[in-house]
C-alpha positions in Angstrom: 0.0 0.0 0.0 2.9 2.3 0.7 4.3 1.6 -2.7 1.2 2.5 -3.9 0.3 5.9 -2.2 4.0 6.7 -3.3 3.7 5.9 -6.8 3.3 9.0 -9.3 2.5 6.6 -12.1 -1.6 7.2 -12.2 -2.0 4.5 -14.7 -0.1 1.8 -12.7 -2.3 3.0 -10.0 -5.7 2.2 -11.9 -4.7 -0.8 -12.9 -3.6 -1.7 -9.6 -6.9 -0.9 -8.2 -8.7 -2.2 -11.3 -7.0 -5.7 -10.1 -7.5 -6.3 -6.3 -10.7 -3.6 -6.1 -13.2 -6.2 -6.5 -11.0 -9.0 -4.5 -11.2 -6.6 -1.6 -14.9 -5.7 -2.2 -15.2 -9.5 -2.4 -13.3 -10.1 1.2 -15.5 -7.9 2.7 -18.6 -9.2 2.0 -17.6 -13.1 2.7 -16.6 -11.6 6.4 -19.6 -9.7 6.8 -21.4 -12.8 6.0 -19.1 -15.1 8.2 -20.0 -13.0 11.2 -23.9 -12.4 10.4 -23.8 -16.2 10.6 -22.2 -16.7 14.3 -22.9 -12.9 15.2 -26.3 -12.3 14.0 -27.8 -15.6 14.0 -30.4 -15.2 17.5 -31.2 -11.4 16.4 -34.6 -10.3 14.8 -35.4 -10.1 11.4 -35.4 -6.1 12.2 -32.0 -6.3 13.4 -30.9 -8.1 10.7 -32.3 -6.0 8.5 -30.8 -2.7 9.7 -27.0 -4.2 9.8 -27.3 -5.5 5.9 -28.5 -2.1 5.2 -25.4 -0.5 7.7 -22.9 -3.3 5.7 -24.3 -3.0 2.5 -25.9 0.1 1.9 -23.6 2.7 4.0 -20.0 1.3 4.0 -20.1 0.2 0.5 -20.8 3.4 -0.8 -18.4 4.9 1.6 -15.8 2.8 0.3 -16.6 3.5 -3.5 -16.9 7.4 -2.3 -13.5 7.8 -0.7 -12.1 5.3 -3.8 -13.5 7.7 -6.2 -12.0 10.6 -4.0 -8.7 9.4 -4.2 -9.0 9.3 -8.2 -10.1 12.5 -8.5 -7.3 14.0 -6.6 -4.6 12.2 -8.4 -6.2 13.5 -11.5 -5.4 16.7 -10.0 -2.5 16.3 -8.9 -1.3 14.9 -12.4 -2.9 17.9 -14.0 -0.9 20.1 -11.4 2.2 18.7 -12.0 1.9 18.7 -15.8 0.7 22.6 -15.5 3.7 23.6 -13.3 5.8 21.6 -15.5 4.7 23.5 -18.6 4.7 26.6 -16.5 8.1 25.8 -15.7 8.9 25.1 -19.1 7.4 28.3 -20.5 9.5 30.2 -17.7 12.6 28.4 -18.7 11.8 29.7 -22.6 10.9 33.0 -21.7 14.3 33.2 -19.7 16.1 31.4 -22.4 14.5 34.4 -25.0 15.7 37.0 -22.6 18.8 36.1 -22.6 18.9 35.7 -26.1 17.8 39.4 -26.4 20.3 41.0 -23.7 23.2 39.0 -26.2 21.4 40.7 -29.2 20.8 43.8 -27.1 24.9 43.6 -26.0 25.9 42.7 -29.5 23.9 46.0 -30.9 25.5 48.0 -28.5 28.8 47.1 -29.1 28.7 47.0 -32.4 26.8 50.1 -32.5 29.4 52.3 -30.5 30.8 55.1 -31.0 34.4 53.6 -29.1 36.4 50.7 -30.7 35.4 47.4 -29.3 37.7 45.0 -30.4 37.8 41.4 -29.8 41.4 39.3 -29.6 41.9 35.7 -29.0 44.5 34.8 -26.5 47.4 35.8 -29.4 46.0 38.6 -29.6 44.5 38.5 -33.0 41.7 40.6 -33.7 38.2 38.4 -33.7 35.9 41.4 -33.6 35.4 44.9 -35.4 32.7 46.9 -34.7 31.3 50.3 -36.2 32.9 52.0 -34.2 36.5 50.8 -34.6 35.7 51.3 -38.3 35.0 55.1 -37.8 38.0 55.7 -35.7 40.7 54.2 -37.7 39.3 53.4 -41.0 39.4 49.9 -41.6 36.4 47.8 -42.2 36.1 44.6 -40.3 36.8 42.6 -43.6 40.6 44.2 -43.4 41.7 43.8 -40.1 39.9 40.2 -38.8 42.2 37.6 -38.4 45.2 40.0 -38.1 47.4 40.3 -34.8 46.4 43.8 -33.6 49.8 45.5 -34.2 48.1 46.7 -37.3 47.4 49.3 -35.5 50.1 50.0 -32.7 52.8 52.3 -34.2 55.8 50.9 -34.8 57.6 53.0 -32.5 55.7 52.1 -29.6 56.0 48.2 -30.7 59.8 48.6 -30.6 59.6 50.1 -26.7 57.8 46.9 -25.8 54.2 48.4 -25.6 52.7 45.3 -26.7 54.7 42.5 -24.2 54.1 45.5 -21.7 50.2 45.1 -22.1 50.6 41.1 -22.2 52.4 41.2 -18.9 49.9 43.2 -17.3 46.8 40.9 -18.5 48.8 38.0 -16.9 49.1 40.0 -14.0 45.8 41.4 -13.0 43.9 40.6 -15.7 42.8 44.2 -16.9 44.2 47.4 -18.4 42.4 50.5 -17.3 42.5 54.1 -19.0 45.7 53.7 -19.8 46.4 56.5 -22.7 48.3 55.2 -25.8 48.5 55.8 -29.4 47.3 54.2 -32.3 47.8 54.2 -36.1 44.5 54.5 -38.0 44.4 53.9 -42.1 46.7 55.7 -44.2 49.3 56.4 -41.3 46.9 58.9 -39.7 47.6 59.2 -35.5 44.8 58.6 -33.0 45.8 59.5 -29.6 43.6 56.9 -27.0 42.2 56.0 -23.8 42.3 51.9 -24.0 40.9 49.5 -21.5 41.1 46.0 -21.9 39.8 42.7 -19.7 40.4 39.2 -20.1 37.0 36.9 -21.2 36.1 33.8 -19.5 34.3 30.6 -20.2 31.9 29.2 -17.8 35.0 26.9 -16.9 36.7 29.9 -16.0 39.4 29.7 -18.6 40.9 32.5 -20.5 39.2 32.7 -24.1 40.5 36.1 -25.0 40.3 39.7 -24.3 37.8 42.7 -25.1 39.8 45.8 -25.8 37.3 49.5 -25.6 39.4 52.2 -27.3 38.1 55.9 -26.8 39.3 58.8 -28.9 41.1 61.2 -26.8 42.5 63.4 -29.7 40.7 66.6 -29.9 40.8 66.6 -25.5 44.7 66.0 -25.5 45.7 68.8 -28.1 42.9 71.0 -26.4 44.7 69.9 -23.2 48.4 70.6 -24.9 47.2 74.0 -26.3 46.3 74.9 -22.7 49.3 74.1 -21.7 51.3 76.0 -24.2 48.8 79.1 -23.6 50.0 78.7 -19.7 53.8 78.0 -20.7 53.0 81.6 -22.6 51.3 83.7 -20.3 54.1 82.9 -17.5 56.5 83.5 -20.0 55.0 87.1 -20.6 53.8 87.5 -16.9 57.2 86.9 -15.6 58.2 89.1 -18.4 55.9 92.0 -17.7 56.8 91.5 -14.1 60.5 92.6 -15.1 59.1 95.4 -16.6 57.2 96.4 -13.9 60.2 96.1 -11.8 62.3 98.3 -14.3 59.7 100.8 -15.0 59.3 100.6 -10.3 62.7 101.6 -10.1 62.6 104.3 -12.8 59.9 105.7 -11.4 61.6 105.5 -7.7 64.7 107.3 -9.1 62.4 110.0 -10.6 60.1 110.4 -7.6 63.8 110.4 -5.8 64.3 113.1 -8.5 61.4 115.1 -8.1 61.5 115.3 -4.4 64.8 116.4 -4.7 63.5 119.5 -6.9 60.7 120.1 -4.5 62.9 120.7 -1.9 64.9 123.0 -3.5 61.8 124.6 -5.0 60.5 125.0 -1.3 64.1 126.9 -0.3 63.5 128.8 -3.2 59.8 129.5 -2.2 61.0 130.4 0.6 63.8 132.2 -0.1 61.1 134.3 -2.6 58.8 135.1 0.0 61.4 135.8 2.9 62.8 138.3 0.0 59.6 140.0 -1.1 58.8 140.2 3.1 62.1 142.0 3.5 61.4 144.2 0.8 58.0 145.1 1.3 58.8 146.0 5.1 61.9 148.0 3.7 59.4 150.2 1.6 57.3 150.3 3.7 58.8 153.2 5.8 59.9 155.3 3.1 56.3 154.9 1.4 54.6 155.7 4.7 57.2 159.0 4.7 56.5 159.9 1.3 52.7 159.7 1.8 53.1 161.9 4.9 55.1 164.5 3.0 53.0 164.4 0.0 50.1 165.0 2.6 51.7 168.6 3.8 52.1 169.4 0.7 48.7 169.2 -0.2 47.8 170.6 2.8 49.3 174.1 2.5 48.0 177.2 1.0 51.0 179.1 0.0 51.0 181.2 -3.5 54.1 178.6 -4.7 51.6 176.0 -5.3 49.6 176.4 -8.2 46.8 174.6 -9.9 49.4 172.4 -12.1 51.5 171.9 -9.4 48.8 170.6 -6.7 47.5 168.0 -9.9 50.9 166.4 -10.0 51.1 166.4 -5.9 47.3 164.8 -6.3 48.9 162.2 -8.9 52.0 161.5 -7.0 49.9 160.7 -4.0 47.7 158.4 -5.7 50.2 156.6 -6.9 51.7 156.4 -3.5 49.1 155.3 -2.1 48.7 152.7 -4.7 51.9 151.3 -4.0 51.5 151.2 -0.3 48.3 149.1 -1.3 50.0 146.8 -3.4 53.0 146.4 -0.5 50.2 145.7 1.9 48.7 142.9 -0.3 52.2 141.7 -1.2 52.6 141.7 2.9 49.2 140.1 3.9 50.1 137.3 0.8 53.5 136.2 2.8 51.8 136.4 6.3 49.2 133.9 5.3 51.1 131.5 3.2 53.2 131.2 6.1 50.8 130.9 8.5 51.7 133.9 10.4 48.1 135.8 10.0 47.1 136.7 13.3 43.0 136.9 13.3 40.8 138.3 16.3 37.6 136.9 15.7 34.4 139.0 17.6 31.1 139.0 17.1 29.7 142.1 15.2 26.7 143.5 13.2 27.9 142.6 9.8 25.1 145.6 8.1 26.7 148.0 10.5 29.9 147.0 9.0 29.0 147.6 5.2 27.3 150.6 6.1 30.8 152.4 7.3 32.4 150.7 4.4 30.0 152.5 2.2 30.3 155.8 3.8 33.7 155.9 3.4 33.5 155.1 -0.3 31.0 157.5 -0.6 33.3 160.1 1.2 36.1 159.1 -1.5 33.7 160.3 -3.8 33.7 157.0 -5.8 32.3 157.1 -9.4 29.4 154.7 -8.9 26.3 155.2 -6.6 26.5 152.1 -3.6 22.9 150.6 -2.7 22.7 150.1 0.6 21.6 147.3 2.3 18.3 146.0 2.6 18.2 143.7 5.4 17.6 144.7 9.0 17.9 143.0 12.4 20.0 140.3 11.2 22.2 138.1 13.8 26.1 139.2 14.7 28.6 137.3 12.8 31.7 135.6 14.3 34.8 136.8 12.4 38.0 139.4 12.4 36.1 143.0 12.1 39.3 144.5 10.6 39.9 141.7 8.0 36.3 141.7 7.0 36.5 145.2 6.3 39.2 144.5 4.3 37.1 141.9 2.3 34.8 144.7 1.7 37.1 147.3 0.4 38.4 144.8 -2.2 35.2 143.4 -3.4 33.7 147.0 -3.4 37.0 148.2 -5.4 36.7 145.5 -8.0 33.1 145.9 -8.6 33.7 149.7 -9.1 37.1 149.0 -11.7 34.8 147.0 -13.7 31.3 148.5 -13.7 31.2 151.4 -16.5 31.2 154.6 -14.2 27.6 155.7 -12.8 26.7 152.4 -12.9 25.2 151.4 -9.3 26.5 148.8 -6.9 25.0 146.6 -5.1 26.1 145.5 -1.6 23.6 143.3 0.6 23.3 140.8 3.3 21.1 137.6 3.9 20.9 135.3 7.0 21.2 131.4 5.8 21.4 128.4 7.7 24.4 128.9 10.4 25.7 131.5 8.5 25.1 135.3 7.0 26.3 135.9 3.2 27.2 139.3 1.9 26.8 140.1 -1.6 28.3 142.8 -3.9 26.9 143.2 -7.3 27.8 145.4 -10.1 26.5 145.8 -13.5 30.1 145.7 -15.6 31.3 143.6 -18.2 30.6 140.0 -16.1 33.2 137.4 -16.5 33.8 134.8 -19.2 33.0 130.8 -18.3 35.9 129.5 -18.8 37.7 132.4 -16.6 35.4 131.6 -13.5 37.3 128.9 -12.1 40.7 130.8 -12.0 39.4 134.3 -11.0 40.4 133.7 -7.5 44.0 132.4 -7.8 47.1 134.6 -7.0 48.2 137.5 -10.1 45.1 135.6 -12.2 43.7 138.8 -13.9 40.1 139.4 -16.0 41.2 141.4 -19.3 38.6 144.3 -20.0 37.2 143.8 -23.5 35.8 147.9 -23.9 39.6 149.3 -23.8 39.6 150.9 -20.6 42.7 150.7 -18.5 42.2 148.8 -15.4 44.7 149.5 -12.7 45.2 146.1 -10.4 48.1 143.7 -9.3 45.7 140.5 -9.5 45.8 140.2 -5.4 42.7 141.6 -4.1 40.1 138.6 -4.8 43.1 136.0 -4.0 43.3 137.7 -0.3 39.3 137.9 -0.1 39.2 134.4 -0.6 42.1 133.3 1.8 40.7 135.6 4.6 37.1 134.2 3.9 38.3 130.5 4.1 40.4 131.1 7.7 37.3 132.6 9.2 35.2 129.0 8.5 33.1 131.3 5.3 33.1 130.3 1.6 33.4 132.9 -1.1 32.0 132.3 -4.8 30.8 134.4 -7.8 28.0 134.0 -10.1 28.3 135.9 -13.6 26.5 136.3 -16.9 28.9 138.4 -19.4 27.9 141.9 -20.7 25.4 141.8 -17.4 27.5 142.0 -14.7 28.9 139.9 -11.8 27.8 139.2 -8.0 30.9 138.1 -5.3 28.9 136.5 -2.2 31.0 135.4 0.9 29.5 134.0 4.2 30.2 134.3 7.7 29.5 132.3 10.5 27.1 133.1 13.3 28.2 134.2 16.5 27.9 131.1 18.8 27.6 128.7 16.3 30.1 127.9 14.3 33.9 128.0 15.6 36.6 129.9 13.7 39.2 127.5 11.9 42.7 129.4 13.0 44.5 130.9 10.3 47.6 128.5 9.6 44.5 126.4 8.2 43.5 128.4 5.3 46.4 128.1 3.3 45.3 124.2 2.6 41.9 125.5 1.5 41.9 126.2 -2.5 39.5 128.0 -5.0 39.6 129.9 -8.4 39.3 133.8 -8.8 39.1 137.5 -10.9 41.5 139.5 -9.3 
């Protein structure tokens, strides 16, 4: 029975049971019957009745039931087996296809590729050629298959060894990576490479040959070379231009060397200049203070030696005193604040009191042009040097009038702004050009009259305004339209709220001027 539950042969099981199924059927009934005769013989006929029904109507069935059963499963289990075993089968196809395509798929590629994929046998004769070994050196795979790969190595490269040099390594490890090399294509032309070759095995293990993947490196190697050359260049001329540099450094040293040299001595001569021009402008001063004195006594008397011709020179030769004790002034205040020795007393004052005495004693002069005076009242006290202000006024008010055509009136005002109180003198002369603006307060610079009048003037007067402007913390400017006339404003700073820069400062201060 064990042999027969084990069995996976379905026929040879039907059979089997075809053969003893009825013998056991058989045995069953003679031994029901054998013990209905000793068992059952004293029992009713009820009795009787119910067990031939129990033996023959419920256990037979039962038997041919679970028989039937047991056929029915095997059936299944045969079908089962022969459904996994075609499932199996279809799996082992489907695998077997796949594979199939991946080679196909692998084959494509390779010999598809845009790198040379060659294939060598252990001597290293060239099995396979693809497309793109064809493209890169110019051989189709009808020219080079079957030929030991030296085809292509050039023949300097065979004679250092190259080739025993790759055999030795493949012996040793087994694989050549990115190793860069050079190749020979068709008609002699060079192909510089990156090669990489691995050995192929069997399933056995066993060497069969190698696959050799060569990538064309050209284009990045001379890019890489030119590079290189541009960098060889470019140090060349840096470390050139650095000599340069170094030459045109030490010129330049030697001249600075140079020019600091002539400074100095430009500075003793500056010096020596203004040391000079001090010495002599204090030397003339006495006699011109002298000859002013005597030319005033002379003027002064009544007696019948001095007649009308004679008292016009005396009036000339005391003008023209006095305008060289102006211009040795000027030439005096020049030196005393370019060397810092301008002594300022700085008070606070009404500044419209202060233009009112200038004008009064213009007016007293008898100048040729009518003053305005000015029109602003109760304004704060300015911080400054009274004396030196009135100074500033004398020369502003003496310019306007040597330009203005005579008659012509002159301005002079005064305006509170901010933190500090400008004062403005405007005439209605010849103004000044544009381009003259920007010098018109500089040392000896000098506006030329265009209407032929003689203009008397050493070019001082507006250079000291704008020096003794600039040491009392002020600003002086001018604004001018030509054939209209010109205004000169200066400010002043309030009393108690801006402090007075001292005096050694405003020679660092610079502006332009008229003179």
């Amino acid at each position: 029975m064990t042999w027969f539950l084990a069995s996976k042969d379905l026929r040879a099981r039907l059979l089997w049971l075809r053969r003893y199924l009825p013998i056991a059927v058989f045995a069953m009934v003679l031994v029901y019957q054998v013990l209905s005769l000793f068992l059952l013989r004293d029992v009713s006929d009820i009795l009787h009745f119910f067990a031939d029904l129990t033996a023959y109507g419920v256990l037979g069935p039962l038997a041919a039931w679970f028989t039937i059963d047991w056929i029915i499963q095997r059936v299944d289990e045969r079908e089962l087996a022969v459904a996994a075993k075609a499932q199996a089968e279809t799996q082992r196809q489907r695998a077997i296809e796949m594979a199939r395509e991946q080679e196909r798929l692998l084959a494509a590629i390779c010999s598809n590729s845009a790198d040379a994929i060659i294939g060598l046998d252990n001597d290293g004769v060239i099995q396979t050629w693809n497309r793109g070994a064809e493209m890169m050196f110019g051989y189709v795979a009808e020219e080079v298959v079957g030929k030991h790969y030296r085809v292509i190595v050039p023949p300097e490269l065979q004679s250092r060894g190259e080739v025993e040099w790759l055999t030795a390594q493949m012996t040793q490890h087994g694989y050549v990576r990115n190793f860069e090399t050079e190749r020979v294509a068709k008609g002699g032309r060079r192909v510089i490479v990156d090669l990489t070759r691995t050995e192929i095995r069997n399933e056995e293990n066993q060497v069969i040959g190698f696959s050799a993947i060569l990538r064309d490196i050209t284009a990045r190697v001379q890019a890489e070379q030119a590079i290189q050359q541009l960098n060889l260049e470019l140090e060349t001329k840096v470390i050139e231009r650095t000599a340069q540099l170094a030459a045109a450094t030490e010129e330049l040293r030697r001249r600075n060397q140079e020019l600091e040299a002539a400074n100095e001595e430009l500075k003793k001569l500056d010096e020596l200049k203004s040391e000079f021009v001090s010495m002599v402008s204090h030397e003339l001063r006495a006699p011109l203070t002298n000859i002013n004195g005597s030319i005033e006594l002379l003027l002064a008397g009544t007696g019948a030696r001095y007649d009308l011709d004679h008292r016009e020179m005396l009036q000339i030769v005391s003008e023209q005193s006095a305008r060289l004790t102006r211009l040795v002034q000027g030439i005096l205040n020049v030196s005393r604040i370019e060397a810092g020795q301008l002594v300022l007393q700085p008070q606070a004052f009404n500044i419209v009191g202060l233009i009112e005495k200038v004008i009064d004693v213009w007016e007293t002069r008898g100048a040729a042009n009518p003053l305005e005076r000015p029109r602003a009242v109760n304004l704060p006290s300015v911080w400054a040097d009274r004396d030196r202000t009135e100074e500033i006024l004398f020369n502003l008010i003496d310019n306007a009038i040597k330009y203005s055509p005579e008659g012509a009136p002159i301005r002079v005002d005064a305006e509170a702004n901010g933190r500090f109180v400008s004062v403005s003198v405007s005439d209605r002369g010849i103004g000044i050009p544009e381009e003259e603006i920007e010098r018109i307060f500089e040392k000896f610079h000098r506006v030329d009259r265009k209407d032929a009048m003689e203009t008397y003037g050493h070019g001082l007067g507006l250079y000291i305004c704008r020096r003794l402007v600039e040491a009392q913390g002020g600003q002086i400017w001018v604004e001018s339209v030509v054939g209209e006339g010109s205004t000169f404003r200066f400010s002043l700073p309030l009393a108690g709220r801006v402090e007075m820069e001292p005096a050694g400062d405003a020679r660092r201060v610079t502006l332009g001027g008229r003179g």
